[in-house]
C-alpha positions as CSV (number, residue, x, y, z in Angstrom):
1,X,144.0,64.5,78.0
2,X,147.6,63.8,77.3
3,X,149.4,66.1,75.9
4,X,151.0,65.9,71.7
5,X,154.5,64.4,72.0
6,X,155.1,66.2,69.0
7,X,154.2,69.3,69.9
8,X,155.6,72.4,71.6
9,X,154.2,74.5,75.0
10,X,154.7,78.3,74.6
11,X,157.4,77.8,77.2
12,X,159.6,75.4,75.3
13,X,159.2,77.5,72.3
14,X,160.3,80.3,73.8
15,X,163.3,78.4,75.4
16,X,164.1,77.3,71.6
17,X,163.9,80.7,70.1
18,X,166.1,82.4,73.3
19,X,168.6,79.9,72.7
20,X,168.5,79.1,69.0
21,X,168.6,83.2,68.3
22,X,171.1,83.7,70.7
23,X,173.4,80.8,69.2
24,X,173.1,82.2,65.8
25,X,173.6,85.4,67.5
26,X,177.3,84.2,68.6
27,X,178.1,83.1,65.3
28,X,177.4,86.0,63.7
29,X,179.9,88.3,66.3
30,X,182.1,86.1,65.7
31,X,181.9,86.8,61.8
32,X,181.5,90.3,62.1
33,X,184.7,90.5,64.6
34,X,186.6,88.9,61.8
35,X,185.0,90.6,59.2
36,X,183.9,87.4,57.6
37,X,180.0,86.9,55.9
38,X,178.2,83.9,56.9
39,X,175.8,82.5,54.3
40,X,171.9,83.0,53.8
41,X,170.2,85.9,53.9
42,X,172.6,87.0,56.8
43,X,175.3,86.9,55.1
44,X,173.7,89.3,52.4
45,X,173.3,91.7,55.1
46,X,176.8,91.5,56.6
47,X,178.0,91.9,53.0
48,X,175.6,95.2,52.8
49,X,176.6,96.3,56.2
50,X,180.5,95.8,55.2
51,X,180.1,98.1,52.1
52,X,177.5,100.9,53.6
53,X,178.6,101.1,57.0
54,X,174.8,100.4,58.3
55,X,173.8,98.4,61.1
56,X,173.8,94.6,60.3
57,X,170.5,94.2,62.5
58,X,168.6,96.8,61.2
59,X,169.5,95.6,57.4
60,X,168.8,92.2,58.3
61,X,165.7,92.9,59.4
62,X,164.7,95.1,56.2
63,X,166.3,92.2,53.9
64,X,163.7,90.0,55.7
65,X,160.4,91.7,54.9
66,X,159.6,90.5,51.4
67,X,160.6,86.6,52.2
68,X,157.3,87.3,55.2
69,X,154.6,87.4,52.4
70,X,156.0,84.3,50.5
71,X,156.5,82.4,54.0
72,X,153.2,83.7,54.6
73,X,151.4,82.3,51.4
74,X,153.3,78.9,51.3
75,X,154.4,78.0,55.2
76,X,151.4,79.7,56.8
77,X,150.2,82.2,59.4
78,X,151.9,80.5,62.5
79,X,155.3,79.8,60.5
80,X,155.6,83.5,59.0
81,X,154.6,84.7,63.0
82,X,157.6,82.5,64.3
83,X,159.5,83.6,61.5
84,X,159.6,87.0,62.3
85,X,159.9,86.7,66.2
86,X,163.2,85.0,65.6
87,X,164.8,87.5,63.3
88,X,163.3,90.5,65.6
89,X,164.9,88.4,68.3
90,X,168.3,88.5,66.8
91,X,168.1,91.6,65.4
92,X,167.8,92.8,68.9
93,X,170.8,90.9,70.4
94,X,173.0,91.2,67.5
95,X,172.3,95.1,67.7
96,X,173.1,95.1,71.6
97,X,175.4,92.2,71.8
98,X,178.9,94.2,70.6
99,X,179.4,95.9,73.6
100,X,178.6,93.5,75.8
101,X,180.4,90.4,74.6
102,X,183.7,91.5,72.8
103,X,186.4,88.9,70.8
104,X,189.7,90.4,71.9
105,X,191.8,87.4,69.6
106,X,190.4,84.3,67.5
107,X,192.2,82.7,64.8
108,X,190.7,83.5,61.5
109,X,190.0,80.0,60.1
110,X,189.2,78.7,63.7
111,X,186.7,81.1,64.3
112,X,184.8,80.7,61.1
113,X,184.2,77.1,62.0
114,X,183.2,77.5,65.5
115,X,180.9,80.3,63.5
116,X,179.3,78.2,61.4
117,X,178.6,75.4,63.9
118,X,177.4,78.0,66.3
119,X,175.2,79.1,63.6
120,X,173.9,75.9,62.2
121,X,172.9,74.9,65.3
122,X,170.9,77.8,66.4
123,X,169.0,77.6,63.0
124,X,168.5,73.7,63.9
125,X,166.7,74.8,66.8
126,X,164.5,77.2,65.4
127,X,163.7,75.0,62.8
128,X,163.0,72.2,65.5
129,X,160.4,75.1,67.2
130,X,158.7,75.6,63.9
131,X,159.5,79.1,62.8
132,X,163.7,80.5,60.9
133,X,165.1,83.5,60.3
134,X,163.4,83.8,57.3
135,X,164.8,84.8,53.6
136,X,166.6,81.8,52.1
137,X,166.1,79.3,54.5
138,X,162.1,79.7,54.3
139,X,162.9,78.7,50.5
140,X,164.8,75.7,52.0
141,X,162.5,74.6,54.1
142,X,159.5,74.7,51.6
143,X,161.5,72.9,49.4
144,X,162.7,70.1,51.7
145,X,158.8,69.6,52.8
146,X,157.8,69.6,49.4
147,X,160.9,67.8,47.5
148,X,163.9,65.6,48.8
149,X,166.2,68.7,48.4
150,X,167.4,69.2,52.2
151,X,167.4,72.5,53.0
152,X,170.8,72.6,53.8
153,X,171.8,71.7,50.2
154,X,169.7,74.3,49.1
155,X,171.2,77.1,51.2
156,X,174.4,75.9,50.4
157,X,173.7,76.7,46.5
158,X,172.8,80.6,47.6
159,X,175.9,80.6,49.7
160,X,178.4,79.8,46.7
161,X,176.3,82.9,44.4
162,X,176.3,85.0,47.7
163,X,180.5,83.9,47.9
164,X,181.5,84.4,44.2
165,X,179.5,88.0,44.4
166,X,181.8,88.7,48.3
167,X,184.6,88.2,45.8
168,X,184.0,92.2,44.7
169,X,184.3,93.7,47.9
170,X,186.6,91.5,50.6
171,X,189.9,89.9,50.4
172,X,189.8,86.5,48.7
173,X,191.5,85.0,51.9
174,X,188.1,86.3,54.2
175,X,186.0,85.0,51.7
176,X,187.8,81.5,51.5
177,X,187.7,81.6,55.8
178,X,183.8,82.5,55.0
179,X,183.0,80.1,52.4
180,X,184.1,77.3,55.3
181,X,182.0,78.5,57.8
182,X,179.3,78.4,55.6
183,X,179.7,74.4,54.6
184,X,180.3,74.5,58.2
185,X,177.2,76.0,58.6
186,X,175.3,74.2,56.3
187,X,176.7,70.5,56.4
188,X,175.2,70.6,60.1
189,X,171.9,71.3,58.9
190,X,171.9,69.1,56.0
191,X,172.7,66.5,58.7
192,X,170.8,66.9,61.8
193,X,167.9,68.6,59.9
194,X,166.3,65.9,58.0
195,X,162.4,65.2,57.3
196,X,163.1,61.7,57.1
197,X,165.3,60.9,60.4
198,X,164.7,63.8,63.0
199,X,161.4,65.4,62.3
200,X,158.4,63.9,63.6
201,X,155.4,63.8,61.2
């Protein structure tokens, strides 16, 4: 029997969550080294980390955990599974990474849009192999299946809340340089992420 076109091998998917984790991964150094926020619910918990001190992968992990049971109840079993492999993923790298793979100079506004691309990009992926990092962008997605909102659009609406709310706690030049990375960010998904020119049915 031939196999579905359309459909992943365990080996491809996890090829797609290595590399789209470890993309997103990237962006988020990048941020972090600058001190910028990127948007979704991982920009929440640089925010949080920024203001506490904690660990960004430990709090983006926690931040996660409530999205799981409305994933679970509207995407289904297999999504919320894949869901939570790819934030544990990044959790991981992100938590590892620093030492590792250290930025010693990157021009602020440069950086945020190499970032965001780096970012978008990696979600694209993970979205191709059926699962996200969970929080906002499970609320895209189930929107964008159900609606002709695309889930960029729709993260893009948390992001300016999640950027007007930065406003209390970073420079207003860092948030500016994050609030690009995020349309950045989001403009690539909006594009290359659409139910009705990329994803097969």
């Amino acid at each position: 029997m031939a196999s579905d076109p359309n459909h992943h091998t365990v080996l491809e998917d996890v090829q797609g969550f290595l590399s789209g984790a470890l993309l997103c991964a990237l962006g988020v150094l990048i941020f972090s080294h600058l001190g910028l926020i990127t948007g979704q619910t991982a920009g929440l918990a640089l925010l949080i980390a920024y203001a506490t001190g904690w660990n960004f992968g430990l709090v983006f992990f926690v931040l996660n955990i409530p999205f799981y049971l409305f994933s679970y109840w509207q995407m289904g079993a297999w999504f919320t599974v894949k869901s939570f492999i790819a934030v544990a993923i990044l959790s991981i790298m992100t938590y590892f990474m620093p030492p590792l793979f250290q930025i010693a100079s990157i021009q602020p506004l440069l950086g945020a849009v190499i970032g965001g691309a780096l970012a978008g990009f990696g979600l694209i992926i993970l979205f191709r192999h059926g699962g996200s990092l969970g929080g906002i962008g499970v609320a895209g997605l189930f929107l964008q299946d159900r609606t002709r909102l695309q889930a960029g659009w729709v993260q893009l609406c948390f992001d300016l809340i999640l950027f007007a709310t930065a406003f209390l706690i970073l420079e207003p030049i860092i948030v500016l340089y994050s609030l690009i990375g995020a349309i950045v960010l989001n403009v690539s998904i909006a594009i290359n992420h659409r139910k009705d020119r990329y994803i097969a049915h």
